[in-house]
N, CA, C and O of each residue as an XYZ file, in Angstrom:
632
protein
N       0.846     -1.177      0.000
C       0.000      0.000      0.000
C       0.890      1.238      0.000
O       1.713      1.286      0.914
N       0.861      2.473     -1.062
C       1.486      3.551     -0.598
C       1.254      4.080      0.272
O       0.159      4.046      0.832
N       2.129      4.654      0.593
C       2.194      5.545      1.930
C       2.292      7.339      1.574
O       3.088      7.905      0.825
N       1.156      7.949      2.426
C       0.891      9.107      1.946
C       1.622     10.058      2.213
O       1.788     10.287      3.411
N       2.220     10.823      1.342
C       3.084     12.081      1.713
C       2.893     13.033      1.911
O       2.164     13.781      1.260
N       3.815     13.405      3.372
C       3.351     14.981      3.703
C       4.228     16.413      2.876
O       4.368     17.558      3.306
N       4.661     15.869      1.702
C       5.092     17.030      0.907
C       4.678     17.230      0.077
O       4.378     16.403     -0.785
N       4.443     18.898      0.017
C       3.501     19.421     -0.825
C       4.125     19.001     -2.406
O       5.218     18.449     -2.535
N       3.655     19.192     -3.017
C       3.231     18.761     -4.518
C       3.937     19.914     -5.513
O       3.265     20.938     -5.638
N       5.046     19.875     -6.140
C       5.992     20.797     -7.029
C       4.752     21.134     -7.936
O       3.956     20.444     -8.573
N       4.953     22.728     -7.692
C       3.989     23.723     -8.505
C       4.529     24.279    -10.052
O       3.936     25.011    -10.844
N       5.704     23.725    -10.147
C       6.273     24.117    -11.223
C       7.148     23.205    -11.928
O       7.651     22.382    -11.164
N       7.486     23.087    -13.120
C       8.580     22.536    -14.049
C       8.901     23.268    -14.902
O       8.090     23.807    -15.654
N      10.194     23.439    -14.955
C      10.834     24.349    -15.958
C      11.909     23.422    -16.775
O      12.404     22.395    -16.310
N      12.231     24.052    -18.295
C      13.087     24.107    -19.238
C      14.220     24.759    -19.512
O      14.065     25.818    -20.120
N      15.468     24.402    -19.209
C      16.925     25.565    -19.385
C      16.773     26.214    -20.200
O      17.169     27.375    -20.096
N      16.130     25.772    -21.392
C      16.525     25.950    -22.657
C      15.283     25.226    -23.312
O      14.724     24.226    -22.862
N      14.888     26.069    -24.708
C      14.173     25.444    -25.403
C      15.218     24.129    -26.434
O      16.390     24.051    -26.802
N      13.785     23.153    -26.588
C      14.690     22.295    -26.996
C      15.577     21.803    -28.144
O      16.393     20.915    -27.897
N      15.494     22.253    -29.246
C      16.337     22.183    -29.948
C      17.550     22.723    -29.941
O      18.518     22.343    -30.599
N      17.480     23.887    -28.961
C      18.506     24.598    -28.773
C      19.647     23.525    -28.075
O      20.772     23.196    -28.450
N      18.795     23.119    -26.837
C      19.389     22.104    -25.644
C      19.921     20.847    -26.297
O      20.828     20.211    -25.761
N      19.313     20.434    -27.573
C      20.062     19.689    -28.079
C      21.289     19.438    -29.333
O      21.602     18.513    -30.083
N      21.810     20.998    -29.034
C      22.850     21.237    -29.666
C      23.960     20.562    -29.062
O      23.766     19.921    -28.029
N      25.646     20.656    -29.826
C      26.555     20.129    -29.056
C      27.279     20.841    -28.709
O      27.641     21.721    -29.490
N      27.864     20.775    -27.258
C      27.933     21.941    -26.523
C      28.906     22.547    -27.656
O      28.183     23.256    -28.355
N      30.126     22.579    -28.111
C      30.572     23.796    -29.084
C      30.083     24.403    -29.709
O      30.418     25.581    -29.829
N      28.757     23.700    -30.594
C      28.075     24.267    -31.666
C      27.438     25.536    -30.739
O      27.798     26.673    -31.044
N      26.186     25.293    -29.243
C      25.632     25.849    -28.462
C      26.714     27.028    -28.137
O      26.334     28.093    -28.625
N      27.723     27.109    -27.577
C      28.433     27.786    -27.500
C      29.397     28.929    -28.147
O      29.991     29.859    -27.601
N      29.343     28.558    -29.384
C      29.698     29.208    -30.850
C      28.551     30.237    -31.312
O      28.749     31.412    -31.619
N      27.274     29.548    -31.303
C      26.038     29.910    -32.567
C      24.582     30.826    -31.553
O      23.749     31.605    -32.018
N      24.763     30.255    -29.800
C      23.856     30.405    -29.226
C      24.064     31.644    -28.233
O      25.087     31.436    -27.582
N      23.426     32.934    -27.860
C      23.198     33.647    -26.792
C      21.846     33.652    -25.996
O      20.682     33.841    -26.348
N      22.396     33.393    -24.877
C      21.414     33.254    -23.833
C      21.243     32.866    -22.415
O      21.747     31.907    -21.830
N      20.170     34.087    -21.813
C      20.458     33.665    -20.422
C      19.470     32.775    -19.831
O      19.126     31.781    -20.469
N      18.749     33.124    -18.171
C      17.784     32.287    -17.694
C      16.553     32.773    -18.129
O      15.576     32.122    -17.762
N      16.347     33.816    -18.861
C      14.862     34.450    -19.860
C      14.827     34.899    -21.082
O      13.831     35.405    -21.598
N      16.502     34.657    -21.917
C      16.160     35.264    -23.889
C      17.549     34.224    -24.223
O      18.601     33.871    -23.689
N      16.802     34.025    -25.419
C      18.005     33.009    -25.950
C      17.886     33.507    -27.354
O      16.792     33.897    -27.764
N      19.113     33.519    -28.232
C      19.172     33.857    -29.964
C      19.865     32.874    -30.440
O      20.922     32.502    -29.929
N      19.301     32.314    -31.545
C      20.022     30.963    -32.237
C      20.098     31.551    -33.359
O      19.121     31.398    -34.093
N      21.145     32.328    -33.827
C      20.997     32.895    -35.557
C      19.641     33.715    -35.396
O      19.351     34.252    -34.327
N      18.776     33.781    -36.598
C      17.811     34.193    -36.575
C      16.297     33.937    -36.277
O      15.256     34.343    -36.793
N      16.787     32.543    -34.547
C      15.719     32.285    -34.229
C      15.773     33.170    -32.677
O      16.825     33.542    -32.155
N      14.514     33.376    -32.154
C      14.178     34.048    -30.921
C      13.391     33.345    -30.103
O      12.412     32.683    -30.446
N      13.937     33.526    -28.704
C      13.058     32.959    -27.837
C      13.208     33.682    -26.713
O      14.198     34.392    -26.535
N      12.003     33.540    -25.642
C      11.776     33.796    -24.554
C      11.338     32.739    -23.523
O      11.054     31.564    -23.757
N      11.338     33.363    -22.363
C      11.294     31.872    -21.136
C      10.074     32.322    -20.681
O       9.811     33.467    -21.047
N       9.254     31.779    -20.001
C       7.444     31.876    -19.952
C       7.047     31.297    -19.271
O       7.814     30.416    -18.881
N       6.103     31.309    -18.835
C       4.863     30.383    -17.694
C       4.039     30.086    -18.475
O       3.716     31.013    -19.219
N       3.553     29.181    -18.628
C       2.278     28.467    -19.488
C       1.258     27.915    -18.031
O       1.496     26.829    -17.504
N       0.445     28.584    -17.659
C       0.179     28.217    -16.348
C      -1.262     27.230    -16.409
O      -2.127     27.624    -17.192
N      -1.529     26.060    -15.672
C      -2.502     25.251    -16.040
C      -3.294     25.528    -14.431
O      -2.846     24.987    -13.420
N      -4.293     26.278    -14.405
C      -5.091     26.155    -13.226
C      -5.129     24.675    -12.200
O      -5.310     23.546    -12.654
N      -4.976     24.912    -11.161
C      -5.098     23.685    -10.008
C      -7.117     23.699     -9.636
O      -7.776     24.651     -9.218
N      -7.397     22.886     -9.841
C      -9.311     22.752     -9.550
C      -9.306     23.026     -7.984
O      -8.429     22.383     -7.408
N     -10.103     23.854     -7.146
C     -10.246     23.810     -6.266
C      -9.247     24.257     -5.247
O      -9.215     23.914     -4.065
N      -8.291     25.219     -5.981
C      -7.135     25.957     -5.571
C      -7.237     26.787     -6.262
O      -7.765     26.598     -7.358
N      -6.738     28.111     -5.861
C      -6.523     29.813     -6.082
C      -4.669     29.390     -6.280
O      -3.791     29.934     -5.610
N      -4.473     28.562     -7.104
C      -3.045     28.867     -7.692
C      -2.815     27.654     -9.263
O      -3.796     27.352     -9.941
N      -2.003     27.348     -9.450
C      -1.633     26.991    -10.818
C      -0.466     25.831    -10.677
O       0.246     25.618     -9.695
N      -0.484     25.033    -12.147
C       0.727     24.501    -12.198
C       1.292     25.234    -13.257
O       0.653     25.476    -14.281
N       2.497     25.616    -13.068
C       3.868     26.722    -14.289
C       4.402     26.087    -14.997
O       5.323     25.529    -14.401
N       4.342     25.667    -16.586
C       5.680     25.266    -16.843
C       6.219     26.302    -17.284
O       5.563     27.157    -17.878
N       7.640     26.412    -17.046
C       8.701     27.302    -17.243
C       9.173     26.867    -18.480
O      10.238     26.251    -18.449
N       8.394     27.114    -20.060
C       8.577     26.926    -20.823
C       9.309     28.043    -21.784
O       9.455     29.215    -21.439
N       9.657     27.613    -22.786
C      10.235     28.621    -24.004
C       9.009     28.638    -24.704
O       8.054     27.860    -24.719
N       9.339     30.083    -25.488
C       8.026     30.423    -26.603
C       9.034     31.229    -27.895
O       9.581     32.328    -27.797
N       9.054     30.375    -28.973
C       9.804     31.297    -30.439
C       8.904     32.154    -31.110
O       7.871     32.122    -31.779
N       9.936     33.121    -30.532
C       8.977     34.716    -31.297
C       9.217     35.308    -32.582
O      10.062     34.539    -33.041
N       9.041     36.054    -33.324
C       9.756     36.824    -34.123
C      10.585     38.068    -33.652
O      10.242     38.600    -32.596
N      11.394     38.453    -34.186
C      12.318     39.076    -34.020
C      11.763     40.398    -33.444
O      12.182     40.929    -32.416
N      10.684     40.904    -34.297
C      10.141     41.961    -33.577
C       9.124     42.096    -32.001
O       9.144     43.094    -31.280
N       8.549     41.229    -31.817
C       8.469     40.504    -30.894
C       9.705     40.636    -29.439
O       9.639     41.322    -28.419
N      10.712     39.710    -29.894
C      11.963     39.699    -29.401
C      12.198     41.459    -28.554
O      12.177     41.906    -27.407
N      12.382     41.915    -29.766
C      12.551     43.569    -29.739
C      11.625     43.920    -28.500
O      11.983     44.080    -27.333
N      10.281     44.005    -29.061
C       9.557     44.791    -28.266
C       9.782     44.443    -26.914
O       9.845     45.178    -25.929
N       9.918     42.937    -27.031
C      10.361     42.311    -24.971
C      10.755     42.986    -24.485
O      10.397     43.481    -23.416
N      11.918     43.289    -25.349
C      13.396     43.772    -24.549
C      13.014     45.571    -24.543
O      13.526     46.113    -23.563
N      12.408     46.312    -25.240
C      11.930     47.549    -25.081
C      11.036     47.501    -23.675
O      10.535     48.464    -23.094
N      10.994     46.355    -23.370
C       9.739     46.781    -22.216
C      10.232     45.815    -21.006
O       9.516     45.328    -20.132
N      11.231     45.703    -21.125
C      11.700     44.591    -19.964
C      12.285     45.067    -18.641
O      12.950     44.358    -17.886
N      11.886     46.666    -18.392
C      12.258     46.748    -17.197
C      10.742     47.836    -16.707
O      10.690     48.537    -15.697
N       9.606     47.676    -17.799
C       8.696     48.343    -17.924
C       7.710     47.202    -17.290
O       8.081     46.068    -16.990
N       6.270     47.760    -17.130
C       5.386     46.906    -17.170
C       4.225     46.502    -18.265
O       3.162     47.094    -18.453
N       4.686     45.416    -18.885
C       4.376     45.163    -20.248
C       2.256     44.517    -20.155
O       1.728     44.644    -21.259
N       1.750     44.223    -19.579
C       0.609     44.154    -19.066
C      -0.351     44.755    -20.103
O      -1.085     43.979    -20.714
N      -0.397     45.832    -20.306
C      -1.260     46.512    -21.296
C      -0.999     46.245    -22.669
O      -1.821     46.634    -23.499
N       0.215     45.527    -23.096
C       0.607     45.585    -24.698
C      -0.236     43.960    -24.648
O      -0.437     43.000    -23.905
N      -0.527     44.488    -26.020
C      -1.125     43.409    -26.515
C      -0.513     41.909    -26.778
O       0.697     41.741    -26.928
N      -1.727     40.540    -26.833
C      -0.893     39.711    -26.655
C       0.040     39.276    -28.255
O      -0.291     39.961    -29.222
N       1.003     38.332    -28.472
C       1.911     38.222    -29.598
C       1.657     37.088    -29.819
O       1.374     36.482    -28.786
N       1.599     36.076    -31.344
C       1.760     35.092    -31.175
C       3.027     34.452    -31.291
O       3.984     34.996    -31.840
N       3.069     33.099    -30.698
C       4.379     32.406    -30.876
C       4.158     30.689    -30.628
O       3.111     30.085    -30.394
N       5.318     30.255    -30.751
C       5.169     29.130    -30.983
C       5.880     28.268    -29.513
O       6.825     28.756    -28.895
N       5.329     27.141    -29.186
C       5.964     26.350    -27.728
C       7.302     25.735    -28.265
O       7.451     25.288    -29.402
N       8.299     25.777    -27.236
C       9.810     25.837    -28.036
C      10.220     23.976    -26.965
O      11.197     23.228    -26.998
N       9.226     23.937    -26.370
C       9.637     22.798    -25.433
C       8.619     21.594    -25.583
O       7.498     21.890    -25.998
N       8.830     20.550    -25.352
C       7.905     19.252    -25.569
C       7.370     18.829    -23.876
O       7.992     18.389    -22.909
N       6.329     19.100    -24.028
C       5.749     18.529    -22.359
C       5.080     17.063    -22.618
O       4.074     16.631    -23.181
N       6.371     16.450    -21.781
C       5.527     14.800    -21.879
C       4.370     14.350    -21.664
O       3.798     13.446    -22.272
N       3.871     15.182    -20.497
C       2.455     14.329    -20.211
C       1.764     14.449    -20.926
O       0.784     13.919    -20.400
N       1.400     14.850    -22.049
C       0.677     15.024    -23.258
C       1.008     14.394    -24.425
O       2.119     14.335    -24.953
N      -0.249     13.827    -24.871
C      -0.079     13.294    -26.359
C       0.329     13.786    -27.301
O       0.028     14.966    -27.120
N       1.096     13.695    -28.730
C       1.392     14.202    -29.187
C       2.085     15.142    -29.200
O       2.100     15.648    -28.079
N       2.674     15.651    -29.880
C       3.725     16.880    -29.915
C       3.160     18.143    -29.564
O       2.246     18.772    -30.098
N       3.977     18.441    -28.416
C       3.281     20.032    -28.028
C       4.444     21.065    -28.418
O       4.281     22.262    -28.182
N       5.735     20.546    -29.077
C       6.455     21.613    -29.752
C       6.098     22.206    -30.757
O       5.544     21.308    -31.390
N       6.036     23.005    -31.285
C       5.548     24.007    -32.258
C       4.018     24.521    -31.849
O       3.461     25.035    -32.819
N       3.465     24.508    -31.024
C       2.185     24.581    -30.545
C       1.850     26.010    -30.631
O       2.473     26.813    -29.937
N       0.657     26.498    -31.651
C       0.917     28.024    -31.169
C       0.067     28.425    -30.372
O      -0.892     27.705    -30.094
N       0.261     29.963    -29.690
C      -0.087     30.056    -28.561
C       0.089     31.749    -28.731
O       0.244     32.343    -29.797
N       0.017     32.367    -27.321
C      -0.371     33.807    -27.173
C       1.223     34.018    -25.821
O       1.472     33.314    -24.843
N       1.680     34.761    -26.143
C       2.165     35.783    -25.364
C       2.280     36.829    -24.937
O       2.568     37.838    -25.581
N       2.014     36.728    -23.451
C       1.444     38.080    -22.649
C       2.362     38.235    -21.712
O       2.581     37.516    -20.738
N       3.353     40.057    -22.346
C       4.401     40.655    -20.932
C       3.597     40.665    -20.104
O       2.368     40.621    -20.158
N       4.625     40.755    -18.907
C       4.253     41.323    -17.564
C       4.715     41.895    -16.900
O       5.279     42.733    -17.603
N       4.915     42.086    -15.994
C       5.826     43.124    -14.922
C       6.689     42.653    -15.149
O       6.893     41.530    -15.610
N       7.978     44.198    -14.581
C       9.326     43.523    -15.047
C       9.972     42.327    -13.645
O      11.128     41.935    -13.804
N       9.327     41.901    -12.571
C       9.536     41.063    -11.748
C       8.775     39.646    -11.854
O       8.724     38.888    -10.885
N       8.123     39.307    -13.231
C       7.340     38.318    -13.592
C       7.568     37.654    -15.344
O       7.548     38.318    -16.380
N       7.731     36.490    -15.230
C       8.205     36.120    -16.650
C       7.008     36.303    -17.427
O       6.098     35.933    -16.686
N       6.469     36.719    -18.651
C       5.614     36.208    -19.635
C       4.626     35.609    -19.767
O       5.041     34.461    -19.924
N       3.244     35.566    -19.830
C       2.282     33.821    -19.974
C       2.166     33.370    -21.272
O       2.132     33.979    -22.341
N       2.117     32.316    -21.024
C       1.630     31.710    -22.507
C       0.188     30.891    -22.351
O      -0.049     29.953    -21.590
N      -0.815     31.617    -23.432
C      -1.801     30.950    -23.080
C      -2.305     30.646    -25.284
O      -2.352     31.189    -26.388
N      -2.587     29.086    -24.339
C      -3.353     28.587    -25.955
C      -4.049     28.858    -26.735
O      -4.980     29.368    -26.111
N      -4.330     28.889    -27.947
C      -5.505     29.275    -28.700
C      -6.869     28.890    -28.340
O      -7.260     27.916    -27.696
N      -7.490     29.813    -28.862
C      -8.926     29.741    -28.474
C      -9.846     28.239    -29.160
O     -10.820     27.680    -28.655
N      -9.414     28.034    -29.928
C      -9.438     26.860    -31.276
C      -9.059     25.537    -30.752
O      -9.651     24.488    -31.009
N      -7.805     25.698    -29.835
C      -6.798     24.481    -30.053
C      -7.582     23.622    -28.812
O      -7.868     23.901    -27.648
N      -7.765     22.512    -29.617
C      -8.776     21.328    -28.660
C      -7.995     20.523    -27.953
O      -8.617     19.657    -27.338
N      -6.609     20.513    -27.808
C      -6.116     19.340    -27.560
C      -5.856     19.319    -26.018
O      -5.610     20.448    -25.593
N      -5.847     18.569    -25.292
C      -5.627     17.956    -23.654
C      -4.858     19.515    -22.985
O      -5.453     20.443    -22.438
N      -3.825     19.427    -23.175
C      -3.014     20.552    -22.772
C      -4.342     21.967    -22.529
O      -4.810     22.371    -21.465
N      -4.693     22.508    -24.172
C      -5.220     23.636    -24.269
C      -6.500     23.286    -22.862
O      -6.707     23.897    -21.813
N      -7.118     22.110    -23.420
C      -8.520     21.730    -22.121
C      -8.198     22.090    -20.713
O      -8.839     22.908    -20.053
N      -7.160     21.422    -20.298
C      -6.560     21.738    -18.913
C      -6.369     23.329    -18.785
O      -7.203     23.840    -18.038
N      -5.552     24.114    -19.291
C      -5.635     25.291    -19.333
C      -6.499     26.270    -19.010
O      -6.389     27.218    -18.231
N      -7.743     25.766    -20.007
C      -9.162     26.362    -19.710
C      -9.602     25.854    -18.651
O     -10.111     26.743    -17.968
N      -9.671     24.712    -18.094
C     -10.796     23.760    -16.999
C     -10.283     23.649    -16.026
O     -10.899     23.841    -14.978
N      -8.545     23.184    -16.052
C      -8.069     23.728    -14.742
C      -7.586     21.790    -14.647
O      -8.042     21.033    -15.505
N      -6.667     21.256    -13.530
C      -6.449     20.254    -13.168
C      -7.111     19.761    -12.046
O      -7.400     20.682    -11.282
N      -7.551     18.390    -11.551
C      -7.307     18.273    -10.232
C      -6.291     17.636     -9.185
O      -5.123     17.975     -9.377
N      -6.451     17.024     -8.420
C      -5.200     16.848     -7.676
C      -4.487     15.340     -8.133
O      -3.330     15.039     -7.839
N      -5.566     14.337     -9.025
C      -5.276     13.279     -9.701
C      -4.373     13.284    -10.749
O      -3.352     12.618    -10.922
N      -5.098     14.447    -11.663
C      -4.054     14.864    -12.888
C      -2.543     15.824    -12.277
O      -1.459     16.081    -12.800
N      -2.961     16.044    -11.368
C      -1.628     16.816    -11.224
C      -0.478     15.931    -10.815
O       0.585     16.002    -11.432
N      -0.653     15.021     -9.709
C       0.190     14.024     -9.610
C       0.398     13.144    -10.757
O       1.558     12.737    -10.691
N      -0.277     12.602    -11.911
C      -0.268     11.670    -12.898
C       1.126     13.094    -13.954
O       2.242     12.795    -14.378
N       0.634     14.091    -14.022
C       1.876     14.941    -14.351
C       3.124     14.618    -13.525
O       3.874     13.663    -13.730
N       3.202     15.203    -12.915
C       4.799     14.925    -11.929
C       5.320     13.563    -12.049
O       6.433     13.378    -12.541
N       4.537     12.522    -11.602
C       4.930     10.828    -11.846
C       5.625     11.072    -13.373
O       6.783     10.658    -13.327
N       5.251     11.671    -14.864
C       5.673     11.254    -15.601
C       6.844     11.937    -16.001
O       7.753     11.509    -16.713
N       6.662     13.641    -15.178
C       8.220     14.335    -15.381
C       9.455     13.792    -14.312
O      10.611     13.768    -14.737
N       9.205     13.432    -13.144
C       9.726     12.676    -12.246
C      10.337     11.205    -12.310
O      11.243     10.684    -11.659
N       9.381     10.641    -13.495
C       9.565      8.997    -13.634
C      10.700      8.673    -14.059
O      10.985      7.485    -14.214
């Protein structure tokens, strides 16, 4: 029989790096790539680091992934014009998910999606299309409960 644990439940998972980037070799990464713990440039690709946040059911908080989102360049720009600003009022951008989240079927890299600044003490959100039907986007909208949230962690953890 398991035995029940008294530790709370990781509210977050994050990505160093989006992944194609991460699966460069380190010289190539090191040669071709700039980037810190929130903007990365691969040549003339752009990215940013983000919260994709999936509501917890029956909790006033969220699960985060600390995902990448590939922007366009102007995009890119405007971040960085507003990155010590509070970006909140600018409208949202689209972009694409730069990371693969396992617990989900199918490929959630290239996934597009919405990006929304925020204060300059808060990373980015990324929230799904209004359209996009798939598990991920559902959760998003509907929120998790404490079943799915552990069946997540078991499979980033496993």
């Amino acid at each position: 029989m398991a035995k029940a644990s008294s530790e709370p439940l990781s509210l977050d998972w994050g990505f160093g790096l989006p992944d194609e980037v991460f699966a460069l070799p380190e010289a190539e990464l090191d040669a071709q790539v700039r980037y810190d713990d929130d903007l990365c440039q691969w040549g003339d690709r752009y990215f940013i680091r983000c919260i994709l946040p999936v509501p917890l059911k029956g909790q006033d908080d969220y699960f985060g992934w600390g995902a990448w989102a590939e922007v366009e360049a102007e995009v890119f720009q405007r971040y960085l014009d507003l990155y010590e600003e509070d970006g909140r009022e600018e409208p949202a951008h689209p972009a694409k998910l730069a990371n693969r989240l396992a617990p989900y079927p199918g490929t959630t890299l290239g996934t597009r999606l919405l990006i929304q600044f925020q204060t300059p003490d808060e990373r980015p959100t990324l929230t799904l299309l209004e359209g996009d039907k798939s598990r991920l986007a559902e959760e998003q909208r509907e929120g998790i409960d404490a079943a799915r949230h552990h069946e997540i962690l078991a499979v980033l953890e496993g």
